[in-house]
Rosetta silent file (secondary structure, phi, psi, omega in degrees, C-alpha in Angstrom):
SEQUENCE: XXXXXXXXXXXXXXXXXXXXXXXXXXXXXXXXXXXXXXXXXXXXXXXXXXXXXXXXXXXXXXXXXXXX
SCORE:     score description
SCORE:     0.000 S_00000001
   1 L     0.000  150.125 -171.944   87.698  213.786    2.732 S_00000001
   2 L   -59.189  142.243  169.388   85.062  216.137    1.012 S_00000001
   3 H   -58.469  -48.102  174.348   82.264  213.824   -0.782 S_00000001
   4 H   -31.688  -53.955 -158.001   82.511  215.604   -3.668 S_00000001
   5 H   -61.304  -50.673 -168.086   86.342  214.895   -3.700 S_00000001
   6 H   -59.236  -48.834 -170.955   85.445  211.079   -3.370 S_00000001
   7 H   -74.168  -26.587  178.415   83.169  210.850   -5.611 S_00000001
   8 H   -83.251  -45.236  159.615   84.600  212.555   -8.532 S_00000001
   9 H   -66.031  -55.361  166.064   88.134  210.528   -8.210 S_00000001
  10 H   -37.753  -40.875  172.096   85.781  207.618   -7.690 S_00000001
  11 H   -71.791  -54.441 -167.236   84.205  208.442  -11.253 S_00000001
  12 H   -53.873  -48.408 -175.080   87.771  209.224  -12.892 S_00000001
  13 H   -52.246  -48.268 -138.148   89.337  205.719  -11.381 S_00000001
  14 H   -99.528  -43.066 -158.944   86.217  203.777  -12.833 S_00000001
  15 H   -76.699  -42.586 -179.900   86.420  205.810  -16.293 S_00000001
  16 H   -51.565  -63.994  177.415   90.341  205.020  -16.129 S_00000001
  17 H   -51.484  -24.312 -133.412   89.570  200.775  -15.473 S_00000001
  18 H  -113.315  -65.526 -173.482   86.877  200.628  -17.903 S_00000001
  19 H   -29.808  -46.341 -166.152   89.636  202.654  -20.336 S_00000001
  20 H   -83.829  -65.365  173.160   92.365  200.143  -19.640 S_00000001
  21 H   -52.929  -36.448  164.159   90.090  196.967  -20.077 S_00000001
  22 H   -44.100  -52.900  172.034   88.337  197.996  -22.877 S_00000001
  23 H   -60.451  -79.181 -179.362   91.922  198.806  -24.574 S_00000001
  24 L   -41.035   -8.835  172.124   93.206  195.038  -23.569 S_00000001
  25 L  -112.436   24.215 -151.064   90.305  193.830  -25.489 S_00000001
  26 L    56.811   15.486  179.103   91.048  195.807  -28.452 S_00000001
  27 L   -42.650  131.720  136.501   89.259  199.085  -28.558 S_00000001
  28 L  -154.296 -178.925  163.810   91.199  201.735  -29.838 S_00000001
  29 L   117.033 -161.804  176.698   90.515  204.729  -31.323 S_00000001
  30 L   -87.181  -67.528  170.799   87.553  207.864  -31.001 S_00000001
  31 H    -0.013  -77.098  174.511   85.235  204.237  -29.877 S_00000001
  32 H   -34.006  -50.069  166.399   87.292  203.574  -27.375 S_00000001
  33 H   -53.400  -65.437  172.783   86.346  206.677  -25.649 S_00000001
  34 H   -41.398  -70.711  172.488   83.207  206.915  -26.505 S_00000001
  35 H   -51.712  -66.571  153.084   82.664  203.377  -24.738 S_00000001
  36 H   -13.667  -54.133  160.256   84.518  203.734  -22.072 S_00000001
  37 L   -71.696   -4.824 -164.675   82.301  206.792  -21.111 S_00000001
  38 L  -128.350  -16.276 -175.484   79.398  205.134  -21.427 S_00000001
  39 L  -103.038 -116.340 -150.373   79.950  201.459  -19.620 S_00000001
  40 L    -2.681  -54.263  176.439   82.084  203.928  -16.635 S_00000001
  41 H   -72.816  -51.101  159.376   78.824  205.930  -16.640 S_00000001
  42 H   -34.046  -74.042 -168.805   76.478  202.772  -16.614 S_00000001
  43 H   -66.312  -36.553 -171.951   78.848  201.005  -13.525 S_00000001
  44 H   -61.150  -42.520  154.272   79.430  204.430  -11.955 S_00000001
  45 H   -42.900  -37.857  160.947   75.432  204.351  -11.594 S_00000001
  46 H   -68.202  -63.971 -154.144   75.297  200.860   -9.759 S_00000001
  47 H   -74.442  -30.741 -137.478   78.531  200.928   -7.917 S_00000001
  48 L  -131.423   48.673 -177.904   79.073  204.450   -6.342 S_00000001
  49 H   -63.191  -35.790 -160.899   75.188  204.893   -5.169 S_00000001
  50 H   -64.638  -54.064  179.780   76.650  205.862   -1.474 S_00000001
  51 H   -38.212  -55.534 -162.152   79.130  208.200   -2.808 S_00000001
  52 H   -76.457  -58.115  177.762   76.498  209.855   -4.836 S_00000001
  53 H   -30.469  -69.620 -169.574   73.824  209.374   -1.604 S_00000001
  54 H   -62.741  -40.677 -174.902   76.683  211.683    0.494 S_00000001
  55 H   -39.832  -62.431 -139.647   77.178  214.524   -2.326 S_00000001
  56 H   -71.994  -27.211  167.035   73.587  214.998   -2.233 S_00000001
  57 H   -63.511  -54.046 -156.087   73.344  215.166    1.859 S_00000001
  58 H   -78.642  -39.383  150.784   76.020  217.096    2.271 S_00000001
  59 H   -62.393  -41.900 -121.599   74.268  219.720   -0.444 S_00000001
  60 H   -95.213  -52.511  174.978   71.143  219.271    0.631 S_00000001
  61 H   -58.210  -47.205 -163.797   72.768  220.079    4.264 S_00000001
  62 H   -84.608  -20.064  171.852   75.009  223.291    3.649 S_00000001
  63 H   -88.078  -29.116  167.806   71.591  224.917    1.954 S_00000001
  64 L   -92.748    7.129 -179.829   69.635  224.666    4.664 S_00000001
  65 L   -87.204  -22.475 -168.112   72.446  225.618    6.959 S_00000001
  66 L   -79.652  -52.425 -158.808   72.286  228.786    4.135 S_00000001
  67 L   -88.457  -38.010 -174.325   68.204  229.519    3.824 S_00000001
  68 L   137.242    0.000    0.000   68.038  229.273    7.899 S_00000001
């Protein structure tokens, strides 16, 4: 599968978990969101380094397959 692909479902699923635990611990609301985007972006930064590692090869690749 495309890196891109992975990585971007990889962000939504983690934004999704973080959504769903947060809400079991009582978030609700405009907060809720708000938080949720911001601990998802925090964990997405630890956990999905590799993920992130292949986007950037795989641009990094198709432009110099591009310039020559």
């Amino acid at each position: 599968m495309h890196p891109l692909v992975v990585y971007t479902l990889s962000r939504f699923g983690l934004f999704l978990v973080t959504l769903g635990v947060l809400y079991l611990v009582g978030m609700r609301g405009f907060w809720l969101l708000i938080l949720a985007f911001l601990v998802s972006g925090l964990a997405s930064y630890v956990l999905l380094s590799r993920q992130r590692d292949a986007v950037s090869e795989r641009i990094v690749r198709k432009r110099e397959r591009r310039d020559g």
